[in-house]
C-alpha positions as CSV (number, residue, x, y, z in Angstrom):
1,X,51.3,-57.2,-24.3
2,X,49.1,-58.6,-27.2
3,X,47.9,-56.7,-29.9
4,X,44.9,-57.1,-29.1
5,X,45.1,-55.9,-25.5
6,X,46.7,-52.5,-26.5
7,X,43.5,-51.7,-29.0
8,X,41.7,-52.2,-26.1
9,X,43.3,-49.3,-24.5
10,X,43.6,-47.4,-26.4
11,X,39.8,-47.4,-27.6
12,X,39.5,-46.4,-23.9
13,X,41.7,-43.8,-23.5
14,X,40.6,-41.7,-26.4
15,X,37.0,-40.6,-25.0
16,X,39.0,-38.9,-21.9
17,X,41.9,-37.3,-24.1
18,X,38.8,-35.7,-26.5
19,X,36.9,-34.6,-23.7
20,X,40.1,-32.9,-22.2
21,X,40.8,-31.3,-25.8
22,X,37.2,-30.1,-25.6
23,X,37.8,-28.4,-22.4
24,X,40.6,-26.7,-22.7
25,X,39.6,-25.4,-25.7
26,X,36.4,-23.9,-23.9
27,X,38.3,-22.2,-21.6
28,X,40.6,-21.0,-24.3
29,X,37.4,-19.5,-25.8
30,X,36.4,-18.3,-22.7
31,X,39.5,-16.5,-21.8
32,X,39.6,-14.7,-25.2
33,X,35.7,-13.7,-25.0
34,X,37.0,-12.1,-21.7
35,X,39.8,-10.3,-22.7
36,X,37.6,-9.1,-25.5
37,X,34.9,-7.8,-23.3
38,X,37.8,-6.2,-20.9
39,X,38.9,-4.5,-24.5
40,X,35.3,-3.0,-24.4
41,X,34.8,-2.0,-21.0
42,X,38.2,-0.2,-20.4
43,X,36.8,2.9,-22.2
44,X,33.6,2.6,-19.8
45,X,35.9,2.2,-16.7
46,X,37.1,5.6,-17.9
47,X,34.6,7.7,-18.8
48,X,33.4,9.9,-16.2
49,X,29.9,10.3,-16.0
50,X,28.5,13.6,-15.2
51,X,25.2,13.6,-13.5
52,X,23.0,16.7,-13.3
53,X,19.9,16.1,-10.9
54,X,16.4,17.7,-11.5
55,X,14.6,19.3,-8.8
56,X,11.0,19.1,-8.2
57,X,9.0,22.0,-7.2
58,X,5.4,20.8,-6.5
59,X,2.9,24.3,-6.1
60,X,-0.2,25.2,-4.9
61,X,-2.1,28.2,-6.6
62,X,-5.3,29.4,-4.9
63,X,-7.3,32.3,-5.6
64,X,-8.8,35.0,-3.6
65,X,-11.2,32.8,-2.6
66,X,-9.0,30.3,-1.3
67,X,-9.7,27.9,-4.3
68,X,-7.3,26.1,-6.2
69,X,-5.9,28.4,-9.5
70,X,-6.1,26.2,-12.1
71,X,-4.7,26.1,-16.3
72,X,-2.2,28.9,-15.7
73,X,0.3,29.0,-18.3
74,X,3.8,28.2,-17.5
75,X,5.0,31.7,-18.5
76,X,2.6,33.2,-15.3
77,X,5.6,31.4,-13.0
78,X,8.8,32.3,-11.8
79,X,11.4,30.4,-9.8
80,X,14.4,30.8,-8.0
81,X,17.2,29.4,-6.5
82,X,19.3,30.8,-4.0
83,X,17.5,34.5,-5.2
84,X,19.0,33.4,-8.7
85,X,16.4,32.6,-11.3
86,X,15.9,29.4,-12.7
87,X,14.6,28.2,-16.2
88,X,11.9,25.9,-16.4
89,X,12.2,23.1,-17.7
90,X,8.9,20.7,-16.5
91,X,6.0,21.9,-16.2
92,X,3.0,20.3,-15.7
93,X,-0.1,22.0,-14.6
94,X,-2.7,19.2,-12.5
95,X,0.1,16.7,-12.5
96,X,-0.7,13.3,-12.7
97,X,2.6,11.9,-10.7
98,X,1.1,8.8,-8.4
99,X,0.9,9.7,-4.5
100,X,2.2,8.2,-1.4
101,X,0.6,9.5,1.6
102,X,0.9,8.7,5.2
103,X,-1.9,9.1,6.9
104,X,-1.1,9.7,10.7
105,X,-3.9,9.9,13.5
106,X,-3.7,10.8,17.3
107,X,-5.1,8.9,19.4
108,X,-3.6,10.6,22.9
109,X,-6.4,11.1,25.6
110,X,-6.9,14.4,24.7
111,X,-8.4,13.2,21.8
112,X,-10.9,10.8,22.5
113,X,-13.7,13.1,22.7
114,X,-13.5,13.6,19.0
115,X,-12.0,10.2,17.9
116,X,-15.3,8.9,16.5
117,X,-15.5,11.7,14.0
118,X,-11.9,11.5,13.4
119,X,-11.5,8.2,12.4
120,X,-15.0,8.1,10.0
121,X,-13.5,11.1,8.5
122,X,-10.4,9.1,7.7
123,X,-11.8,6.8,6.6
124,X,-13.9,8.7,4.3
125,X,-10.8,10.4,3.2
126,X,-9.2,7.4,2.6
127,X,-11.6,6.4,0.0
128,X,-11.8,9.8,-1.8
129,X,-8.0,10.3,-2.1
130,X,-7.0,7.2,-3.8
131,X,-6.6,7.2,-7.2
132,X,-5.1,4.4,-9.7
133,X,-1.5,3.8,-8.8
134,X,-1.4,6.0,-5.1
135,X,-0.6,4.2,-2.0
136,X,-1.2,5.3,1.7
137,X,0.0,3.8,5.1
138,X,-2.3,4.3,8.1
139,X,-0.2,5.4,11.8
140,X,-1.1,5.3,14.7
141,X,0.4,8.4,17.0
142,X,0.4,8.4,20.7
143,X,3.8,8.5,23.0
144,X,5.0,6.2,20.4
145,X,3.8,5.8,16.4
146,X,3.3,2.8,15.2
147,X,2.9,1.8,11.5
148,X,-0.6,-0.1,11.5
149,X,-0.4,-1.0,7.2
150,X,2.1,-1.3,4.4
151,X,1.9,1.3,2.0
152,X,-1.2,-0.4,-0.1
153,X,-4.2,0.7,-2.5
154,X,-6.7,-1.7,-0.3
155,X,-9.3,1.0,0.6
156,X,-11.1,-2.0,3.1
157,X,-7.5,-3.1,5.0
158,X,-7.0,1.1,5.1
159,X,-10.0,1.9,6.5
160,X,-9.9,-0.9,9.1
161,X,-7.1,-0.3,10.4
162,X,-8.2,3.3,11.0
163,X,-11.6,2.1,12.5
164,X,-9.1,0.2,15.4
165,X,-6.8,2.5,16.3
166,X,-6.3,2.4,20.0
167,X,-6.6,5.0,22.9
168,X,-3.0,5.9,23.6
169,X,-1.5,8.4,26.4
170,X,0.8,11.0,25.2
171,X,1.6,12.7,21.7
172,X,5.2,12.2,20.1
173,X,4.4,14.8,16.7
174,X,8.4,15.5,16.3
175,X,8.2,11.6,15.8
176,X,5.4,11.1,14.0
177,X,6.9,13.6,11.3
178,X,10.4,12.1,11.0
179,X,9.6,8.5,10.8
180,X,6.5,9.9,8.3
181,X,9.2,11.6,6.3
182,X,11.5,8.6,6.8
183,X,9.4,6.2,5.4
184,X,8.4,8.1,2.8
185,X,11.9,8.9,1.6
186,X,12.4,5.3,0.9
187,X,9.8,5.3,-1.9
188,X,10.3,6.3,-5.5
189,X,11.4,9.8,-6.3
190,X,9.1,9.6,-9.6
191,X,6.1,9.7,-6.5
192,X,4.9,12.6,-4.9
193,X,5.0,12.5,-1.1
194,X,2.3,13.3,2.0
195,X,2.0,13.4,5.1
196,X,-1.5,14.2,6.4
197,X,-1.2,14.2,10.8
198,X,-4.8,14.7,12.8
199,X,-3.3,15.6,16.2
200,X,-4.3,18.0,18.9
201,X,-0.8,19.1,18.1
202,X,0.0,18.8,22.1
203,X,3.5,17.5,22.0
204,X,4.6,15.5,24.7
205,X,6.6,12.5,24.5
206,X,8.4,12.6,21.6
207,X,12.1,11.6,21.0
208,X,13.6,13.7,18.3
209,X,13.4,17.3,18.2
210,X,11.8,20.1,16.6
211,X,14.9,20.7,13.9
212,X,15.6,17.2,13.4
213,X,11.5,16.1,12.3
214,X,11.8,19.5,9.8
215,X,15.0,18.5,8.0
216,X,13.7,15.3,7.3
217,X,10.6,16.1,6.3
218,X,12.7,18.5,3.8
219,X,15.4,15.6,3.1
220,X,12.4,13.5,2.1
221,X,10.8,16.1,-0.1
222,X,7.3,15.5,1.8
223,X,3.9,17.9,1.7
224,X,3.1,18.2,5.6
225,X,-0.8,19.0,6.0
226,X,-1.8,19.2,9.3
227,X,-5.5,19.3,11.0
228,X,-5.8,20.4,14.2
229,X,-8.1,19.3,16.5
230,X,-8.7,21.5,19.3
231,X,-10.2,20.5,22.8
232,X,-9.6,24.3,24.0
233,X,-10.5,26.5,21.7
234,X,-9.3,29.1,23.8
235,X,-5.4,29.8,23.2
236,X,-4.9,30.6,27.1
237,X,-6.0,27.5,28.1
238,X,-3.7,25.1,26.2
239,X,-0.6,24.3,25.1
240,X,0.4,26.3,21.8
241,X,4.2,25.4,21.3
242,X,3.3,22.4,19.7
243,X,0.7,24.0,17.0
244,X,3.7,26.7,16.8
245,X,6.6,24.1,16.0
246,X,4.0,22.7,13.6
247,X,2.5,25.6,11.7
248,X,6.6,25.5,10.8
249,X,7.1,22.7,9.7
250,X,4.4,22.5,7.5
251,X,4.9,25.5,6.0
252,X,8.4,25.0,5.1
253,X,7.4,21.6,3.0
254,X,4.3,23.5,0.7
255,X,1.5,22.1,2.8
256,X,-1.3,23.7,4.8
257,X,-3.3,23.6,8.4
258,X,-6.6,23.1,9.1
259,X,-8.3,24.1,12.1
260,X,-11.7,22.8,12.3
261,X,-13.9,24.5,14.4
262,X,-16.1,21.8,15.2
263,X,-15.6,17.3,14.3
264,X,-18.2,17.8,12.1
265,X,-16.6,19.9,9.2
266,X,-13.1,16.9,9.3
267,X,-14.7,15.9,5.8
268,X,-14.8,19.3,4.5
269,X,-10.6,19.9,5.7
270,X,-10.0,16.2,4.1
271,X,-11.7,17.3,0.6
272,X,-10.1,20.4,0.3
273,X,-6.8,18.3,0.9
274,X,-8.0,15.9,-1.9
275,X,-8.8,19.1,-4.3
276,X,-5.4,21.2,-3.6
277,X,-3.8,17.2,-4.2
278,X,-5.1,17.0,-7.5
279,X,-4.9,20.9,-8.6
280,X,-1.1,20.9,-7.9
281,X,1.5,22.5,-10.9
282,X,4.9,20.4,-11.1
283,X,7.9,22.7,-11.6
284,X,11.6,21.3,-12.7
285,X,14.4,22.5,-12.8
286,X,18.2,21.8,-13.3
287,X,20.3,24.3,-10.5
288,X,22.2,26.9,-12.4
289,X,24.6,27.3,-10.1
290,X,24.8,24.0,-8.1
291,X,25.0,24.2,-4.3
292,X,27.7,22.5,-2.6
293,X,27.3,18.9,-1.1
294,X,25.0,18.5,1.4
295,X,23.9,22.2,1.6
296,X,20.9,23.5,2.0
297,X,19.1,25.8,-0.9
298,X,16.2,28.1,-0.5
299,X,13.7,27.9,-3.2
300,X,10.9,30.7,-4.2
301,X,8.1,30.3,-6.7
302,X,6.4,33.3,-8.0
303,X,3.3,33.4,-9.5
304,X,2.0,36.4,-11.9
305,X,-1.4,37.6,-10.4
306,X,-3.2,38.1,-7.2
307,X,-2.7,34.1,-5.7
308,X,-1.5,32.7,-2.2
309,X,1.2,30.3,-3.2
310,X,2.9,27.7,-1.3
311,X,6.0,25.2,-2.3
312,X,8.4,24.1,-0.2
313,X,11.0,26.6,1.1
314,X,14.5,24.3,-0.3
315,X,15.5,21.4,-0.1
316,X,19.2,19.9,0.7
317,X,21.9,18.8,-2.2
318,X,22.7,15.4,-2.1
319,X,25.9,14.0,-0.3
320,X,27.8,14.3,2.2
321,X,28.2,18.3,3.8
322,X,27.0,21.1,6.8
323,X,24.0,20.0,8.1
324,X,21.8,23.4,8.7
């Protein structure tokens, strides 16, 4: 072979031995910027993190008069765990935590007669409640519920979707709760949580039970407020278990019933909804002693002073454990 011919060669061989020098020693840098980061990590890998959760306690303080108690001081409150008291350690008097509501209207047959004033109301209440960063989701409840919007701040799309809601037949409330609560317990835990039902609270056709729409309304930490729309007025003549089963629920999550005497005052029970909303005192709290996993732990909140005061009852540790 010529002179010539091997420089030839090797002139084209040496491009392919650089660029395999080049690449072996990126992996080499490679595998030592690995094996530095697995230097730094192993002490991460075992550290064991301890995480203690705060629990939320939202209130409602109203006077004599049935108005909400405003600028009391955090030493006017008590709370308790389990009947062992708890220090305080939020407080926030009027709190300003974003809302998501669910805003849940029967349309069964039994309340057609009132459905025109029901769903202006709504809508009504639609506009007053939202404030900068809230977000409500309009249902539909009948023998099944049906989620009509997205949880969204678009007071027109809301209050459309109200204005059609549809004549239905029967009433699934033990439904209507759970996939309320459901739904909500899939949003932030930084947000506060509502559900506000208009029913004639004449259970019918629902699918879950009574004890399964109440833990999850608890599991979802979720304010229940309830209007009741009456046909009868009389309690002889209609069916009661439902505004019983009801009247339970929502007292065990904080919230409150309405019982409007006539369509016409469904503003007036919306606004006072809206008031007690934005009049609430926040109360956390780190458990001292912690409950077991999944347990269930009763709550009280006492409040210094003659004042009607509703929270909810407990709420259930997280993990795995009895269900009660």
């Amino acid at each position: 072979m010529s002179n010539q011919c091997w420089r030839r060669m090797r002139r084209a061989a040496f491009p392919s031995l650089m660029s395999m020098l080049m690449v072996c020693a990126g992996v080499a840098d490679g595998l030592a910027a690995g094996a530095q980061r697995a230097k730094t990590q192993e002490p991460e890998r075992g550290r064991i993190r301890v995480e203690v959760n705060l629990v939320n306690v939202l209130v409602s303080v109203l006077d004599k008069n049935n108005r909400p108690a405003a600028d009391l001081p955090k030493d006017a409150f008590e709370l308790y765990e389990e009947g062992v008291q708890q220090k305080i350690e939020v407080f926030e008097p009027e709190t300003q935590q974003p809302l998501d509501l669910v805003l849940m209207i029967d349309s069964s047959l039994s309340t057609q007669l009132e459905m025109a004033f029901e769903k202006e109301a709504a809508a009504h209440f639609i506009r007053q409640v939202l404030r900068r960063g809230d977000r409500l989701s309009v249902y539909e409840v009948s023998e099944t519920v049906t989620q009509l919007t997205v949880f969204s701040d678009d007071v027109p799309l809301l209050q459309g979707a109200v204005r059609h809601i549809a004549e239905g037949a029967g009433t699934s409330l033990y439904d209507a709760v759970y996939l309320g609560a459901r739904a909500l317990g899939r949003r932030d835990d930084t947000r506060r949580k509502v559900i506000v039902l208009v029913t004639d609270a004449g259970e019918t056709t629902s699918r879950v039970d009574f004890d399964s729409a109440r833990r999850e309304a608890l599991r979802a930490d979720a304010l229940l407020y309830t209007i009741v729309i009456r046909p009868v007025k009389s309690e002889s003549g209609r069916n009661t278990a439902g505004e019983h089963a009801l009247q339970t629920i929502t007292e065990t999550t904080g919230g409150a019933m309405f019982f409007p005497d006539v369509p016409q005052e469904l503003d007036a029970m919306f606004e006072r909804i809206d008031r007690e909303l934005r009049t609430q005192y926040r109360l956390g709290y780190y458990p001292n002693p912690r409950g077991p996993a999944g347990s269930f732990r009763s709550v009280q909140v006492k409040v210094k002073g003659e004042y009607q005061v509703r929270h909810r009852t407990g709420y259930f540790t997280a993990g795995e454990g009895p269900e009660k």
